[in-house]
mmCIF file of the N, C-alpha and C atoms, coordinates in Angstrom:
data_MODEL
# 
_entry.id   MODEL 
# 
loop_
_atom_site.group_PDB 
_atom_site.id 
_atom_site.type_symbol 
_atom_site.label_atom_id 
_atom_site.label_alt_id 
_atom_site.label_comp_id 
_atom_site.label_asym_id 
_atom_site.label_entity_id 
_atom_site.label_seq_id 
_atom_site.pdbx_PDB_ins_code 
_atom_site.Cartn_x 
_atom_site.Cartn_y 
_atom_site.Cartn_z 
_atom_site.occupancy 
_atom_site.B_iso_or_equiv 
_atom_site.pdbx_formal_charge 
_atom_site.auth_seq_id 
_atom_site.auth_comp_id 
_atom_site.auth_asym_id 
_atom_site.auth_atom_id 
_atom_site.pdbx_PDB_model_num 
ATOM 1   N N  . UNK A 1 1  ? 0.842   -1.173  0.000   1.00 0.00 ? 1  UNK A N  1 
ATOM 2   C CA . UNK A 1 1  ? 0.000   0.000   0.000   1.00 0.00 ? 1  UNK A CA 1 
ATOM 3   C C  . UNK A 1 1  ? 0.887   1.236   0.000   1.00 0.00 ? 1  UNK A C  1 
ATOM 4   N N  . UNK A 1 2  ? 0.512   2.065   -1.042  1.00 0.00 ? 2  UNK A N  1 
ATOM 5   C CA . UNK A 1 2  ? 1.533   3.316   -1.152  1.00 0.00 ? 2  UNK A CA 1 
ATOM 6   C C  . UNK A 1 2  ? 0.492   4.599   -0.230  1.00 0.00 ? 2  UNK A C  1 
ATOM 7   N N  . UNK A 1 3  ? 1.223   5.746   -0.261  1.00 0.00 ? 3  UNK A N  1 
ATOM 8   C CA . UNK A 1 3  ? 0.072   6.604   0.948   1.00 0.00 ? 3  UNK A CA 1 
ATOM 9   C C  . UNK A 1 3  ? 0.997   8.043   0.486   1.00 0.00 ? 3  UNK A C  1 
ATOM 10  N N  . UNK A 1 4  ? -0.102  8.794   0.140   1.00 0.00 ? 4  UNK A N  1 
ATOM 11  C CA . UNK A 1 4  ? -0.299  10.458  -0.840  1.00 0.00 ? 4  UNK A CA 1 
ATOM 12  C C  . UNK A 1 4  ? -0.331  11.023  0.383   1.00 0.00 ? 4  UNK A C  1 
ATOM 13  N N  . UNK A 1 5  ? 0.941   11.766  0.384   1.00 0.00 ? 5  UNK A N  1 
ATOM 14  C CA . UNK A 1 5  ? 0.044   12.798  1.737   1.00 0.00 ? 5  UNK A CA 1 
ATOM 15  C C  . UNK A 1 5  ? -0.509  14.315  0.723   1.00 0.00 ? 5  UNK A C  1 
ATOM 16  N N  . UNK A 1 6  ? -1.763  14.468  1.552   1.00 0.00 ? 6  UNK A N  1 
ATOM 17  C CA . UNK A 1 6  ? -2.132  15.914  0.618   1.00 0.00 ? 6  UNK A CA 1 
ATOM 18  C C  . UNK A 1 6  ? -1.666  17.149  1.524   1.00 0.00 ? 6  UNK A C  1 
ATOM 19  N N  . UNK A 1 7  ? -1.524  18.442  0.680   1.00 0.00 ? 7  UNK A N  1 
ATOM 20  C CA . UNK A 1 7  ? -1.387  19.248  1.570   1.00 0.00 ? 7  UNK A CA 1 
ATOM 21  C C  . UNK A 1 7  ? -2.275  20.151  2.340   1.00 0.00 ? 7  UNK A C  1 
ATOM 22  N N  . UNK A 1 8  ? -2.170  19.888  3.604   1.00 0.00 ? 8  UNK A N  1 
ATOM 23  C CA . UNK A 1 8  ? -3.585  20.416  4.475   1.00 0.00 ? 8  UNK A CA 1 
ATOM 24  C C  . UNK A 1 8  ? -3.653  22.054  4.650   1.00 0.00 ? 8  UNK A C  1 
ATOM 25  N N  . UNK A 1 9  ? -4.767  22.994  5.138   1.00 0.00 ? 9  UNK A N  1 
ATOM 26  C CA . UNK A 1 9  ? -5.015  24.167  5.285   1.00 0.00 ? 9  UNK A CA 1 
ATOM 27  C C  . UNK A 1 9  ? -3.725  24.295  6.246   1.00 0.00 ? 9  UNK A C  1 
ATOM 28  N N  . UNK A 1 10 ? -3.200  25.721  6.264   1.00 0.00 ? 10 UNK A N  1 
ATOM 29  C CA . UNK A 1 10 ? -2.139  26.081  7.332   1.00 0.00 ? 10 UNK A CA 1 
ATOM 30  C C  . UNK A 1 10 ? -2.556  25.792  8.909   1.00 0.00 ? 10 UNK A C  1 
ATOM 31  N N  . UNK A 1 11 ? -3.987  26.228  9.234   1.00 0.00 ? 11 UNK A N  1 
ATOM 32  C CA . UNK A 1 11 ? -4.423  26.138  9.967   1.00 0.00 ? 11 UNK A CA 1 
ATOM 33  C C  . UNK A 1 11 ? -5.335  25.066  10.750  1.00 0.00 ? 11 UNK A C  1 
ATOM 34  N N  . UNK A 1 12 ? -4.908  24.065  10.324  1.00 0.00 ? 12 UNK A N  1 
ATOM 35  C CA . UNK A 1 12 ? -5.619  22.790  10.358  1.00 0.00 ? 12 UNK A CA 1 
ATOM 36  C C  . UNK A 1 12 ? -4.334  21.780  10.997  1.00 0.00 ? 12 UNK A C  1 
ATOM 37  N N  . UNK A 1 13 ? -5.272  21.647  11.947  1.00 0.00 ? 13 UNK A N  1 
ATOM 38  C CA . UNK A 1 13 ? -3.971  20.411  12.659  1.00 0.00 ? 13 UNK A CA 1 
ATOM 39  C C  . UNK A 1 13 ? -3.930  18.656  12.203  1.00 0.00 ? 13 UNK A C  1 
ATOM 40  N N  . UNK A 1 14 ? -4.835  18.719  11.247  1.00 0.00 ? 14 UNK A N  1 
ATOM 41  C CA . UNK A 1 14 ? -4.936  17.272  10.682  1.00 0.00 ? 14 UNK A CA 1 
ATOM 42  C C  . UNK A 1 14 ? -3.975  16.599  9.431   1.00 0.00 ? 14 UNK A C  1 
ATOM 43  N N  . UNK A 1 15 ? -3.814  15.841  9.358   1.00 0.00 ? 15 UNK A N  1 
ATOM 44  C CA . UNK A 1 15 ? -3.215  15.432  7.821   1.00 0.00 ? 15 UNK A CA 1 
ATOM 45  C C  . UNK A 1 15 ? -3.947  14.076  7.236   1.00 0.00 ? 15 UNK A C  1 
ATOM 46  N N  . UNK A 1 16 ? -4.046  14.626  6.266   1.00 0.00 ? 16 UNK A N  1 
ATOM 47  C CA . UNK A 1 16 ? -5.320  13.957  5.563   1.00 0.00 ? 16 UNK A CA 1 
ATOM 48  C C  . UNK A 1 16 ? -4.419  12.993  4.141   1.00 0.00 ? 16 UNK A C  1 
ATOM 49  N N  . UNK A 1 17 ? -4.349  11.308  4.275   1.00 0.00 ? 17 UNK A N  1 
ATOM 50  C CA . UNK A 1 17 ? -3.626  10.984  3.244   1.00 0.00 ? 17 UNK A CA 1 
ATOM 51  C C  . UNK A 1 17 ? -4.323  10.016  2.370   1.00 0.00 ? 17 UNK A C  1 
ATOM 52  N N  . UNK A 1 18 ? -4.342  9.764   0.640   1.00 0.00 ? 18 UNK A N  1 
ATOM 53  C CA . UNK A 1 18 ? -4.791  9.009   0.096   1.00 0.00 ? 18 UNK A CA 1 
ATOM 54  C C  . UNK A 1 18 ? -4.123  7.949   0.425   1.00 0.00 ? 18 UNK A C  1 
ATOM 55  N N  . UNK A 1 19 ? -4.850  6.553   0.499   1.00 0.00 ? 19 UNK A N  1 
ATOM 56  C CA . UNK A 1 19 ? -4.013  5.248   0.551   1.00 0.00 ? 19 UNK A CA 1 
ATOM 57  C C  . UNK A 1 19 ? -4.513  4.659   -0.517  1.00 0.00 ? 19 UNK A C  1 
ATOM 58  N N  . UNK A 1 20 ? -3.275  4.343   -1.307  1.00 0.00 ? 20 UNK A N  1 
ATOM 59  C CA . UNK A 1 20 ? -3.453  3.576   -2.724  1.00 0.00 ? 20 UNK A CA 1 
ATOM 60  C C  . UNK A 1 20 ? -2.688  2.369   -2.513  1.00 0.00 ? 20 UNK A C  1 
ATOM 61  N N  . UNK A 1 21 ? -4.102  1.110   -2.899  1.00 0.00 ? 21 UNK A N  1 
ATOM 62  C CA . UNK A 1 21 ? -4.073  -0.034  -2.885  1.00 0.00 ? 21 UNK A CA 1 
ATOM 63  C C  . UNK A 1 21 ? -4.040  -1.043  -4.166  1.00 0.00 ? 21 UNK A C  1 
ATOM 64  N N  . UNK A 1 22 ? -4.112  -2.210  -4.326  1.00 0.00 ? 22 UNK A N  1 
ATOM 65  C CA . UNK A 1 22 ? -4.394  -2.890  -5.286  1.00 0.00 ? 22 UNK A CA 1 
ATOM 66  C C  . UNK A 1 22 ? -5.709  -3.963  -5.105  1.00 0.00 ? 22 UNK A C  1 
ATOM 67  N N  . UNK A 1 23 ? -6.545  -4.101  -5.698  1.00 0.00 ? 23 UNK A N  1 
ATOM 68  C CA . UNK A 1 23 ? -8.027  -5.212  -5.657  1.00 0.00 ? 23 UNK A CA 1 
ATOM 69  C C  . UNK A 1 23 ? -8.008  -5.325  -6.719  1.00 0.00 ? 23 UNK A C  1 
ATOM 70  N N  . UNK A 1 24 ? -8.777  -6.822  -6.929  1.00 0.00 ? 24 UNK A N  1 
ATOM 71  C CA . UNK A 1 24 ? -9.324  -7.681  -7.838  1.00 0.00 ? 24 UNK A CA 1 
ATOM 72  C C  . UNK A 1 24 ? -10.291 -7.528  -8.265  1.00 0.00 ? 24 UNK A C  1 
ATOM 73  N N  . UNK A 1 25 ? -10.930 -7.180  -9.095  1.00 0.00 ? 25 UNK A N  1 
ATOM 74  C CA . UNK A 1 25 ? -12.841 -7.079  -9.354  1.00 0.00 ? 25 UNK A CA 1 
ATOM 75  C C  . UNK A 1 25 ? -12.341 -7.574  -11.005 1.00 0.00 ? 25 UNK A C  1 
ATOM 76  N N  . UNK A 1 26 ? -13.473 -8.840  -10.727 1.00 0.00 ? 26 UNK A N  1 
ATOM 77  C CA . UNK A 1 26 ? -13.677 -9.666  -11.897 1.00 0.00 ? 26 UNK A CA 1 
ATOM 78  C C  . UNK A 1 26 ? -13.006 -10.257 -12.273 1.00 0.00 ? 26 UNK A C  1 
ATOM 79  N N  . UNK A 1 27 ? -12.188 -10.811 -12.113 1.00 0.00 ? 27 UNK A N  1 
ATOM 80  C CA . UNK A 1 27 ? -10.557 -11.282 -12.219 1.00 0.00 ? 27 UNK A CA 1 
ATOM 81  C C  . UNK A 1 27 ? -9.393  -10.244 -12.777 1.00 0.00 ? 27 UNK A C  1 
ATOM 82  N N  . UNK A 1 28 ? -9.430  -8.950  -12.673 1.00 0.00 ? 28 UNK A N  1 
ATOM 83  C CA . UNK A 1 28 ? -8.788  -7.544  -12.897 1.00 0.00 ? 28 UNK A CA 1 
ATOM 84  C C  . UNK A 1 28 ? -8.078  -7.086  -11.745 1.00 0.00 ? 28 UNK A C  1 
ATOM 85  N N  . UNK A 1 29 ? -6.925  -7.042  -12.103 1.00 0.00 ? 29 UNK A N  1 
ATOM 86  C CA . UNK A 1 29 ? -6.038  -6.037  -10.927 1.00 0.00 ? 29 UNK A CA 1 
ATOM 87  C C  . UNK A 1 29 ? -6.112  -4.497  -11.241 1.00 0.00 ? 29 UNK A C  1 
ATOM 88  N N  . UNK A 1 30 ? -6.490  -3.711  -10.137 1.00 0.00 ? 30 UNK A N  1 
ATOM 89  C CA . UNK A 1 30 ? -7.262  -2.168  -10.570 1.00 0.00 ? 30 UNK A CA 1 
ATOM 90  C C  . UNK A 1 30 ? -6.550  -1.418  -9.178  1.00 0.00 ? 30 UNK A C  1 
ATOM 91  N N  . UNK A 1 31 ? -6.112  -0.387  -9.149  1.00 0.00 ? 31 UNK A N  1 
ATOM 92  C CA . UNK A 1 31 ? -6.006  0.551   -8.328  1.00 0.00 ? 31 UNK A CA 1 
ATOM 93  C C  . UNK A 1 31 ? -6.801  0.845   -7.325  1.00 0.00 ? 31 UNK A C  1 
ATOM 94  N N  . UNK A 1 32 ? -7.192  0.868   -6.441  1.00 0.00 ? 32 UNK A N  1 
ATOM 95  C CA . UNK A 1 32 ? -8.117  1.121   -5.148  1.00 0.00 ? 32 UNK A CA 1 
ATOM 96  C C  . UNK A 1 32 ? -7.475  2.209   -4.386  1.00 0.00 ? 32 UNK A C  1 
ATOM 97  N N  . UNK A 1 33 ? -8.672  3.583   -4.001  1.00 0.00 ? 33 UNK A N  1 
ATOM 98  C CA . UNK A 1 33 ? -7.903  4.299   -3.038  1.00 0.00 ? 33 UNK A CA 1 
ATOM 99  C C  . UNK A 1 33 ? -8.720  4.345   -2.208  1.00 0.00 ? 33 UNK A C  1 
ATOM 100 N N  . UNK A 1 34 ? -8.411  4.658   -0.972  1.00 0.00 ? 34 UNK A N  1 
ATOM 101 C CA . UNK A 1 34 ? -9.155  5.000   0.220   1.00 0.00 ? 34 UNK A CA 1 
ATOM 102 C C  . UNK A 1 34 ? -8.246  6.510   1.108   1.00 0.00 ? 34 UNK A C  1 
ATOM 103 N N  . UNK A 1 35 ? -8.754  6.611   2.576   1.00 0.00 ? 35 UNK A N  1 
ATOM 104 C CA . UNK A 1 35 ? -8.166  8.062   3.039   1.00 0.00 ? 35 UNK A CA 1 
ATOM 105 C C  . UNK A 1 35 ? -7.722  7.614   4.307   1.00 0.00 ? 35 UNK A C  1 
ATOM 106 N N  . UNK A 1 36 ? -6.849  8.376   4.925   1.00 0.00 ? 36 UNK A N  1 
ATOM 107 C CA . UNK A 1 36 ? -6.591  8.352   6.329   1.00 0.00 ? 36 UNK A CA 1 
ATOM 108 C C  . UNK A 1 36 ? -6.731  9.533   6.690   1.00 0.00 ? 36 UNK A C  1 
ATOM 109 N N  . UNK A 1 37 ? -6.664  10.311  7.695   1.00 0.00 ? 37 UNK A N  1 
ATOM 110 C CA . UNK A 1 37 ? -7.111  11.210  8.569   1.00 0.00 ? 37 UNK A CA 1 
ATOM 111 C C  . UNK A 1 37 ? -6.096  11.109  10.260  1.00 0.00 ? 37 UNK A C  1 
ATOM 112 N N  . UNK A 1 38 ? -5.325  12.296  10.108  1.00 0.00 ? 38 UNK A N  1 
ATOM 113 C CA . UNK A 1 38 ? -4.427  11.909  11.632  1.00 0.00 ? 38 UNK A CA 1 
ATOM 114 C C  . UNK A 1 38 ? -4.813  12.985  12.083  1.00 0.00 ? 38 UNK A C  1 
ATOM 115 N N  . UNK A 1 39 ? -4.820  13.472  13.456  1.00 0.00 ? 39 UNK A N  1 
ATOM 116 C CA . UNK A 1 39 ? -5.283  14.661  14.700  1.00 0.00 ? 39 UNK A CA 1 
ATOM 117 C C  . UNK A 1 39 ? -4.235  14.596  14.977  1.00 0.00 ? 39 UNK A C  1 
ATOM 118 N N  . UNK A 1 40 ? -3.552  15.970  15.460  1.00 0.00 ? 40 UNK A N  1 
ATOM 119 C CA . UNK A 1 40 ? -2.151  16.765  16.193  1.00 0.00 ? 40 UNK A CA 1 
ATOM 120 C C  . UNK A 1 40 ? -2.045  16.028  16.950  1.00 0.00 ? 40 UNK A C  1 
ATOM 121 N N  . UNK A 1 41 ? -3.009  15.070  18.115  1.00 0.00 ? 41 UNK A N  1 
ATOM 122 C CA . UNK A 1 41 ? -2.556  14.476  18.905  1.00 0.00 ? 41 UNK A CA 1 
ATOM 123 C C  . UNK A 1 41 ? -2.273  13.271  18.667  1.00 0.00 ? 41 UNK A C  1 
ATOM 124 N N  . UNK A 1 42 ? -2.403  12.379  17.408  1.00 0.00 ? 42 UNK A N  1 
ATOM 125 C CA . UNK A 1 42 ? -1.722  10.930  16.778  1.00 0.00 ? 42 UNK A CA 1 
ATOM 126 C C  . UNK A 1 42 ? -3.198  10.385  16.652  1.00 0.00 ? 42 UNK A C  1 
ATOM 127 N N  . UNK A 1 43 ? -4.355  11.233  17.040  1.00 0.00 ? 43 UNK A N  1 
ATOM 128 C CA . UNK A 1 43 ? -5.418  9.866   16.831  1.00 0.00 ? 43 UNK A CA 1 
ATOM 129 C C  . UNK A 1 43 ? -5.693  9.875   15.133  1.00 0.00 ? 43 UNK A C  1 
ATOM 130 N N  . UNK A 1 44 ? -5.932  8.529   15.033  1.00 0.00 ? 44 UNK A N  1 
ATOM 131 C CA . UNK A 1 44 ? -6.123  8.277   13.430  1.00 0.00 ? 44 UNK A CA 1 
ATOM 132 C C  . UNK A 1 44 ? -6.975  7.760   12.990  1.00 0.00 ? 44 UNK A C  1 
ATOM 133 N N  . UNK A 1 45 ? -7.587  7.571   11.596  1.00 0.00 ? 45 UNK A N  1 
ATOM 134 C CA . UNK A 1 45 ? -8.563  6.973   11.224  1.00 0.00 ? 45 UNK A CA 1 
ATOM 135 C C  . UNK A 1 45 ? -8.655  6.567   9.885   1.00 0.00 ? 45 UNK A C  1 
ATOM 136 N N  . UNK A 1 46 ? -8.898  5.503   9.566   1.00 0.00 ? 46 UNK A N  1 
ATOM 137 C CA . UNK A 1 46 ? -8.499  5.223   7.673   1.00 0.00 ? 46 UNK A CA 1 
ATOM 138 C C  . UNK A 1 46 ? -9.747  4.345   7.276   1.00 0.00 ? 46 UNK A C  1 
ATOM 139 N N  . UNK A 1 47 ? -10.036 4.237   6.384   1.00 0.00 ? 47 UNK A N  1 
ATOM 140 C CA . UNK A 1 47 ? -10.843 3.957   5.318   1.00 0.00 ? 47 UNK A CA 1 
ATOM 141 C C  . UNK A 1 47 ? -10.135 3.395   3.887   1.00 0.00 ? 47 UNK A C  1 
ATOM 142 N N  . UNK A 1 48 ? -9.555  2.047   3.800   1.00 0.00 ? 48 UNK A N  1 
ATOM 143 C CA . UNK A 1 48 ? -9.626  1.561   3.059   1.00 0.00 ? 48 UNK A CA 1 
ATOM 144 C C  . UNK A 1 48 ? -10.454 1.143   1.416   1.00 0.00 ? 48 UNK A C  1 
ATOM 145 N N  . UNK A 1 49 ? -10.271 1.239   0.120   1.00 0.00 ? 49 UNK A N  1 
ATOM 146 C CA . UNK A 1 49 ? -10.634 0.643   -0.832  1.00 0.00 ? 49 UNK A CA 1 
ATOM 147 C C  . UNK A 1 49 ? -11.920 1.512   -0.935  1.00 0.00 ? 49 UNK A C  1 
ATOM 148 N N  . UNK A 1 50 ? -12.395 3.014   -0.759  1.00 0.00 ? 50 UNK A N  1 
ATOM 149 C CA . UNK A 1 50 ? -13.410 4.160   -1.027  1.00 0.00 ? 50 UNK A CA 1 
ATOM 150 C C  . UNK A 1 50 ? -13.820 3.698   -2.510  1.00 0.00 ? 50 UNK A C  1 
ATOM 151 N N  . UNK A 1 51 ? -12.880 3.309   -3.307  1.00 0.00 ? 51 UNK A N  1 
ATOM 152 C CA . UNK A 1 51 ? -13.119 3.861   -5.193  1.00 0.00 ? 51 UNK A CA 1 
ATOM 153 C C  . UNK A 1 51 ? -12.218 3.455   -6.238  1.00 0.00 ? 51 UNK A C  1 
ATOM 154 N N  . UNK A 1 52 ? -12.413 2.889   -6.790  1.00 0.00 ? 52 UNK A N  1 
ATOM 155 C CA . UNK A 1 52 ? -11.257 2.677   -7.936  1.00 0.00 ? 52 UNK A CA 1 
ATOM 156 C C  . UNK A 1 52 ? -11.057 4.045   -8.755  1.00 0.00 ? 52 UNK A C  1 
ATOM 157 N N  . UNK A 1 53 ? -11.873 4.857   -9.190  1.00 0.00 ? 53 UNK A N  1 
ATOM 158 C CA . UNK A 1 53 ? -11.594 6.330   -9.288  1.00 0.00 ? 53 UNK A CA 1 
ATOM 159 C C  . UNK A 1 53 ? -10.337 7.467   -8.866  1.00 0.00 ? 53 UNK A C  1 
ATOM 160 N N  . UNK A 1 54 ? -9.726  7.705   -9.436  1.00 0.00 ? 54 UNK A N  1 
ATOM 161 C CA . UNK A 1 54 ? -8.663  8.631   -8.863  1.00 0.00 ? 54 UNK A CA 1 
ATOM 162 C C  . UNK A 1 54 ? -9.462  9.645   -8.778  1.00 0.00 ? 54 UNK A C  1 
ATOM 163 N N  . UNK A 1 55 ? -10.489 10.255  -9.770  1.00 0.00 ? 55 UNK A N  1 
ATOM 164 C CA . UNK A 1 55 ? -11.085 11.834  -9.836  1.00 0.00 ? 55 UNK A CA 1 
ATOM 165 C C  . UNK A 1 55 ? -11.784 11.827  -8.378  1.00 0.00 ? 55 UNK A C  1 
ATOM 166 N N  . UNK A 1 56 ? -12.791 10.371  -8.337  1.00 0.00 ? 56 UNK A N  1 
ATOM 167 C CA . UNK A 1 56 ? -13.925 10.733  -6.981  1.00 0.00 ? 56 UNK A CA 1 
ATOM 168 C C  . UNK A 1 56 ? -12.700 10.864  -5.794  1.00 0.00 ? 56 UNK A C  1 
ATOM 169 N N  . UNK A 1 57 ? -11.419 10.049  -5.439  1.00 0.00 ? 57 UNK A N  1 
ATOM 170 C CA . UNK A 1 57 ? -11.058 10.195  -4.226  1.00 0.00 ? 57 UNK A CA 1 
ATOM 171 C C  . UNK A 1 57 ? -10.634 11.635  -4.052  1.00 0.00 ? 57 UNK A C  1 
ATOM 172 N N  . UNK A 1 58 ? -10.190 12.160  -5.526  1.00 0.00 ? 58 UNK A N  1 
ATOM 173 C CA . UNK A 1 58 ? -10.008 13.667  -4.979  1.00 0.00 ? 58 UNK A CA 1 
ATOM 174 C C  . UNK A 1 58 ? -10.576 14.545  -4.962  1.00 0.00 ? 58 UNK A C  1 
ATOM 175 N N  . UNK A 1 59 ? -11.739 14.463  -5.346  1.00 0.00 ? 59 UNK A N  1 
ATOM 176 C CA . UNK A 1 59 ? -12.965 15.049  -4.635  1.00 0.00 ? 59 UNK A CA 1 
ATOM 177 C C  . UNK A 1 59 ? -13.441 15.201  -3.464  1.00 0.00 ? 59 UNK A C  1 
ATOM 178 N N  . UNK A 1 60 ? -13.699 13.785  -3.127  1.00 0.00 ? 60 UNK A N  1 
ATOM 179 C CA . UNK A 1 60 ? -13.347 13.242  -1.250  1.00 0.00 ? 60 UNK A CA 1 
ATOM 180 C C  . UNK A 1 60 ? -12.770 13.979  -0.197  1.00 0.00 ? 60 UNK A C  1 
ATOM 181 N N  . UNK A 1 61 ? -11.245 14.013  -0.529  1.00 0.00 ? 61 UNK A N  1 
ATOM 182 C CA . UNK A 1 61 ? -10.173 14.456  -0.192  1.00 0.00 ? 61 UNK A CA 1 
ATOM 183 C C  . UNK A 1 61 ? -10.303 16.032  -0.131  1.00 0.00 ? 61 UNK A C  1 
ATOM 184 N N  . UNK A 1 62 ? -11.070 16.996  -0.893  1.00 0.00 ? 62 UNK A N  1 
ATOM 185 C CA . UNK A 1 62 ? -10.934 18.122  -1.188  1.00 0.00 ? 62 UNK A CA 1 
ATOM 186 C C  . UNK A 1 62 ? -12.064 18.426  0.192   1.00 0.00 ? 62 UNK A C  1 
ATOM 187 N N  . UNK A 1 63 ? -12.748 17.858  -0.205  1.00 0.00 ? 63 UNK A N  1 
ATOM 188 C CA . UNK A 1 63 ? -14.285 18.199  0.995   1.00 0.00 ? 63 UNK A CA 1 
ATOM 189 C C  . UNK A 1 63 ? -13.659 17.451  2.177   1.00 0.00 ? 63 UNK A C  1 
ATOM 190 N N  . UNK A 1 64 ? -12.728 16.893  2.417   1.00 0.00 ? 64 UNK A N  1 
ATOM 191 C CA . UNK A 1 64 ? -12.405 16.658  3.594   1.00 0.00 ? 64 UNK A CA 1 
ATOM 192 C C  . UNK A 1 64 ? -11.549 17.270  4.306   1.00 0.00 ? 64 UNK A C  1 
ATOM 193 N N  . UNK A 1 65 ? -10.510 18.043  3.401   1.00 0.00 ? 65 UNK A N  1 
ATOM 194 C CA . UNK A 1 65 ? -9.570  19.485  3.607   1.00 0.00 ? 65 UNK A CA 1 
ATOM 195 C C  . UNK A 1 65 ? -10.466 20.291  4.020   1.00 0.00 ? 65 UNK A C  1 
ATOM 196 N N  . UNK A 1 66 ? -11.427 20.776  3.121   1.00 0.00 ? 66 UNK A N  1 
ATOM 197 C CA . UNK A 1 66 ? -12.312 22.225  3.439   1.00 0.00 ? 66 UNK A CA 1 
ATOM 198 C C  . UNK A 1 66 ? -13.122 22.191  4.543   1.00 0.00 ? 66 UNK A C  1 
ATOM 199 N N  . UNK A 1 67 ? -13.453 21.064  4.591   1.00 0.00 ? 67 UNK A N  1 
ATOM 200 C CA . UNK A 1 67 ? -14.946 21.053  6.058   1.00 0.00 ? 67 UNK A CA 1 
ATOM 201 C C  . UNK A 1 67 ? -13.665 20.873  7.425   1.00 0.00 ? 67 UNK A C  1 
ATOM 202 N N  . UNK A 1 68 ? -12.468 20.034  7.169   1.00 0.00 ? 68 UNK A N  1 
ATOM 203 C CA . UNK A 1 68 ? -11.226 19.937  8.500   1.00 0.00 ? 68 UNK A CA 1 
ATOM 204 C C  . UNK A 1 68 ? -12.005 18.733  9.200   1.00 0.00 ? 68 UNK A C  1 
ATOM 205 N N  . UNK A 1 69 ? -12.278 17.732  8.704   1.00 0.00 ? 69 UNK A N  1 
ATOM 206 C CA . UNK A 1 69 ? -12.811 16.726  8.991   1.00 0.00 ? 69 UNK A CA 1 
ATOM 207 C C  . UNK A 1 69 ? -11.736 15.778  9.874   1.00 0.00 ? 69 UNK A C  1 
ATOM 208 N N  . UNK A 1 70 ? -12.292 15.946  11.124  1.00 0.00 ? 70 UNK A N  1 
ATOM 209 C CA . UNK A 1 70 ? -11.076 14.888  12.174  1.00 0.00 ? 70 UNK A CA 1 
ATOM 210 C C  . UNK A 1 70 ? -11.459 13.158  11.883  1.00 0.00 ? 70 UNK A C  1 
ATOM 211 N N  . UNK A 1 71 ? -10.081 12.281  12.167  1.00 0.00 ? 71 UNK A N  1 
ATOM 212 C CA . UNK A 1 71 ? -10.653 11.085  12.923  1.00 0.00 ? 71 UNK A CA 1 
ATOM 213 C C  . UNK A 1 71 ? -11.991 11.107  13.196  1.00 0.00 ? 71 UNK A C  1 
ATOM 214 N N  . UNK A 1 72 ? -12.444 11.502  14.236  1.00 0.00 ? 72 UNK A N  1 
ATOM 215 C CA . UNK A 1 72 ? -13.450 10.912  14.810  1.00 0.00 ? 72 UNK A CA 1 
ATOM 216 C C  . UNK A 1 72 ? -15.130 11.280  13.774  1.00 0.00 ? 72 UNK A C  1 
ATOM 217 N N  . UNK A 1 73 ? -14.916 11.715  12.982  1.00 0.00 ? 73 UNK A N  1 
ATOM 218 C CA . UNK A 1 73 ? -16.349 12.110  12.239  1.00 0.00 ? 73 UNK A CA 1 
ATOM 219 C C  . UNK A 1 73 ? -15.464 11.653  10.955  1.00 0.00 ? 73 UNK A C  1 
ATOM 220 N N  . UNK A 1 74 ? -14.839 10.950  10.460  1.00 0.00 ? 74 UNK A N  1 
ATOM 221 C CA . UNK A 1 74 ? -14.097 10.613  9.049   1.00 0.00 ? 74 UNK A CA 1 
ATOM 222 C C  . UNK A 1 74 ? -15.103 9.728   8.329   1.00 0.00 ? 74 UNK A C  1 
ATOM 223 N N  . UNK A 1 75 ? -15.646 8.352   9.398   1.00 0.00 ? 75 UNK A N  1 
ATOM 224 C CA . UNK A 1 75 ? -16.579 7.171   8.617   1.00 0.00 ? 75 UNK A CA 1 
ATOM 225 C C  . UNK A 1 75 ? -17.927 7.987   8.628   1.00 0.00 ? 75 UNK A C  1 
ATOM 226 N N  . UNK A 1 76 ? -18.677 8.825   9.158   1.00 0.00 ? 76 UNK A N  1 
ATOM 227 C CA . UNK A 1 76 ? -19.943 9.572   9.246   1.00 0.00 ? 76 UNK A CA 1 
ATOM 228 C C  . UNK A 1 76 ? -19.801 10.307  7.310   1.00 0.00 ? 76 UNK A C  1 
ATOM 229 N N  . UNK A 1 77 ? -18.820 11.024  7.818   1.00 0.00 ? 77 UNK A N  1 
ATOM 230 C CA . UNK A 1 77 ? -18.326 12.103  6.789   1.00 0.00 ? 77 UNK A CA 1 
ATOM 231 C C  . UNK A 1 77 ? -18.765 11.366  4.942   1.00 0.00 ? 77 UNK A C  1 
ATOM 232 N N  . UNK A 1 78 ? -17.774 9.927   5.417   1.00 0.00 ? 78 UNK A N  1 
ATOM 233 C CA . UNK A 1 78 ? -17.775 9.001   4.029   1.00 0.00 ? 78 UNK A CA 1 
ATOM 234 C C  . UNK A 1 78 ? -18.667 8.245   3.764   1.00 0.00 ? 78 UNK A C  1 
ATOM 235 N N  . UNK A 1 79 ? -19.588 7.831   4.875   1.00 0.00 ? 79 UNK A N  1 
ATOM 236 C CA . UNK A 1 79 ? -20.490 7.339   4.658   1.00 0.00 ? 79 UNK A CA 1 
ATOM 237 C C  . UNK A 1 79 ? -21.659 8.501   3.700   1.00 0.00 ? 79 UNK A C  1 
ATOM 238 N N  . UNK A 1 80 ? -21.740 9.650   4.607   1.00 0.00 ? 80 UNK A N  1 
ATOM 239 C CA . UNK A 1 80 ? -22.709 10.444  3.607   1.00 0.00 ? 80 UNK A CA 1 
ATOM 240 C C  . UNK A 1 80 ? -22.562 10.375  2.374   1.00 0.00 ? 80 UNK A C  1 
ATOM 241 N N  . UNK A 1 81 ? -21.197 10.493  2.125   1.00 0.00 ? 81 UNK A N  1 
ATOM 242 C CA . UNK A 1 81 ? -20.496 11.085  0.544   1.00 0.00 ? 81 UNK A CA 1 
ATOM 243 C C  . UNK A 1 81 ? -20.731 10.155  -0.643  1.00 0.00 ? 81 UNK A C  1 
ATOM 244 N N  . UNK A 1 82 ? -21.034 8.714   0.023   1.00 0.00 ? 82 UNK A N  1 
ATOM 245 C CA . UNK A 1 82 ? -21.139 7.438   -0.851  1.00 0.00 ? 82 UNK A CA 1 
ATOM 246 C C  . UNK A 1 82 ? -22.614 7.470   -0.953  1.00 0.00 ? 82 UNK A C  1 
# 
């Protein structure tokens, strides 16, 4: 698993990273990304295999910069978004 860090607001104590994976669908090896989410204080939170899409995860990723979406509201957050 490789892992994007994006670059977060100045003012934002989080770091928000794509995790790019590999899955099978249909007998096809395809790119899979999902997100992690870390708080100044180390708490973390990840979400594995979101999208085979590069465009939707950075979409994701963008609304998850702008709103400053912590750990702890990350699966709420992605659940809506799906």
């Amino acid at each position: 698993m490789r892992e994007l860090l994006v670059e977060s607001p100045r003012d934002c104590g989080y770091r928000y990273m794509i995790l790019v994976d590999e899955m099978t669908v249909g007998g096809m090896s395809c790119e899979s990304y999902g997100v992690r989410v870390t708080g100044p204080d180390g708490e973390c939170a990840e979400i594995p295999n979101i999208t085979v899409s590069a465009g939707r995860i950075d979409e994701l990723v963008d609304l998850l910069r702008r709103n400053q979406v912590s750990p702890v509201t990350l699966r709420d957050v992605v659940d809506d978004w799906l």
